[in-house]
C-alpha positions as CSV (number, residue, x, y, z in Angstrom):
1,X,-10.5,39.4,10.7
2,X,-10.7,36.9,14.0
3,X,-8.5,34.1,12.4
4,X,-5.7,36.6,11.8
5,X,-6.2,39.2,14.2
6,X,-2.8,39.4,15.9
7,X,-1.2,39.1,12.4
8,X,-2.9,42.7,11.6
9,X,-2.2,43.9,14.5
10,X,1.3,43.4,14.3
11,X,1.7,44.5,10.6
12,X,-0.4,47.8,10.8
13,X,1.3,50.5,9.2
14,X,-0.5,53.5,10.5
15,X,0.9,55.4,8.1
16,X,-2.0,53.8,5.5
17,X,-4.9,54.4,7.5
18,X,-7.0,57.0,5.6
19,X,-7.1,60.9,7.5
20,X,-11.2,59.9,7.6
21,X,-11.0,56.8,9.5
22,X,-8.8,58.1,11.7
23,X,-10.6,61.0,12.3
24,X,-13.6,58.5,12.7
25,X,-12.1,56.2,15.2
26,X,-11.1,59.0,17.4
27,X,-14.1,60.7,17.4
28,X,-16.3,57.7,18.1
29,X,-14.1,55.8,20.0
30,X,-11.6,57.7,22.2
31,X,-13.8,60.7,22.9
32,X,-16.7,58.3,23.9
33,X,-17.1,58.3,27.8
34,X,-16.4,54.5,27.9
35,X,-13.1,54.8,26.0
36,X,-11.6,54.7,29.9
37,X,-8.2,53.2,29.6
38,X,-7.8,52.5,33.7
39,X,-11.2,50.8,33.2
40,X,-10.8,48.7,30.0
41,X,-7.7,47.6,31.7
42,X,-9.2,46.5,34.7
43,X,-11.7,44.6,32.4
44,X,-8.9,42.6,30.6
45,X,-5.0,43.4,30.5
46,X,-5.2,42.1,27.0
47,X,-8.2,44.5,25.8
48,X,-6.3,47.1,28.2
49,X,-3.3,46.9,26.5
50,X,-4.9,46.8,22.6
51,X,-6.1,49.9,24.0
52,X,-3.3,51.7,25.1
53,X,-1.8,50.2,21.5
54,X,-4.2,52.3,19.7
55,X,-4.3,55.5,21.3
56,X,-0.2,55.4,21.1
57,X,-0.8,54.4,17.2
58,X,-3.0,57.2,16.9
59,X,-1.1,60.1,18.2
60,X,1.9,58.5,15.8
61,X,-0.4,59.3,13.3
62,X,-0.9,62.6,14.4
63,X,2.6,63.6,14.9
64,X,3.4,61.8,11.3
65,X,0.8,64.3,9.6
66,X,2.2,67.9,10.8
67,X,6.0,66.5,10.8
68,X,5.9,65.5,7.4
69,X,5.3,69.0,5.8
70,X,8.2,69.8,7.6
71,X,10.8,66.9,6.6
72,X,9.6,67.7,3.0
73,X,10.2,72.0,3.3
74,X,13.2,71.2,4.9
75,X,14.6,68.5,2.1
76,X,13.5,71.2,-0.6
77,X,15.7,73.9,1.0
78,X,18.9,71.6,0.8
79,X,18.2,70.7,-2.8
C-alpha cells in the first residue's frame, strides 16, 4: 500500500467499498474520541486533510445508498 498510496487515494471509487467496512471504518474510526479533525489538522495539514477526504468520502457514500433506491423507483415509473 505505501509505494502507491496516493495512486489509491486518488482512484477510490467509494461506491465499491463494501456496506460492512464502511460501517466499520466509521464506527471505529470517526466515532473514536481521537477522530478530532481540528486536532489531526493541527498535527499535520497533510494527515488533516486525508482526514477531512474521508469523512467527505464517507457521507458520499451515505447519501449514494438512500438516493439510489430513489433514482431506481423513479426510472421504473417512466418506463
Amino acid at each position: 500500500m505505501k509505494n502507491n498510496f496516493i495512486q489509491q487515494v486518488k482512484t477510490c471509487e467509494v461506491d465499491d467499498i463494501p456496506q460492512d467496512v464502511k460501517k466499520f471504518i466509521i464506527d471505529k474510526y470517526l466515532h473514536s474520541p481521537e477522530w478530532d479533525l481540528p486536532a489531526i489538522n493541527k498535527a499535520s495539514e497533510a494527515a488533516g486533510a486525508l482526514a477531512s477526504w474521508v469523512v467527505s468520502q464517507l457521507s458520499y457514500a451515505d447519501i449514494l445508498t438512500k438516493v439510489d433506491p430513489l433514482r431506481k423507483k423513479i426510472k421504473d415509473l417512466k418506463e
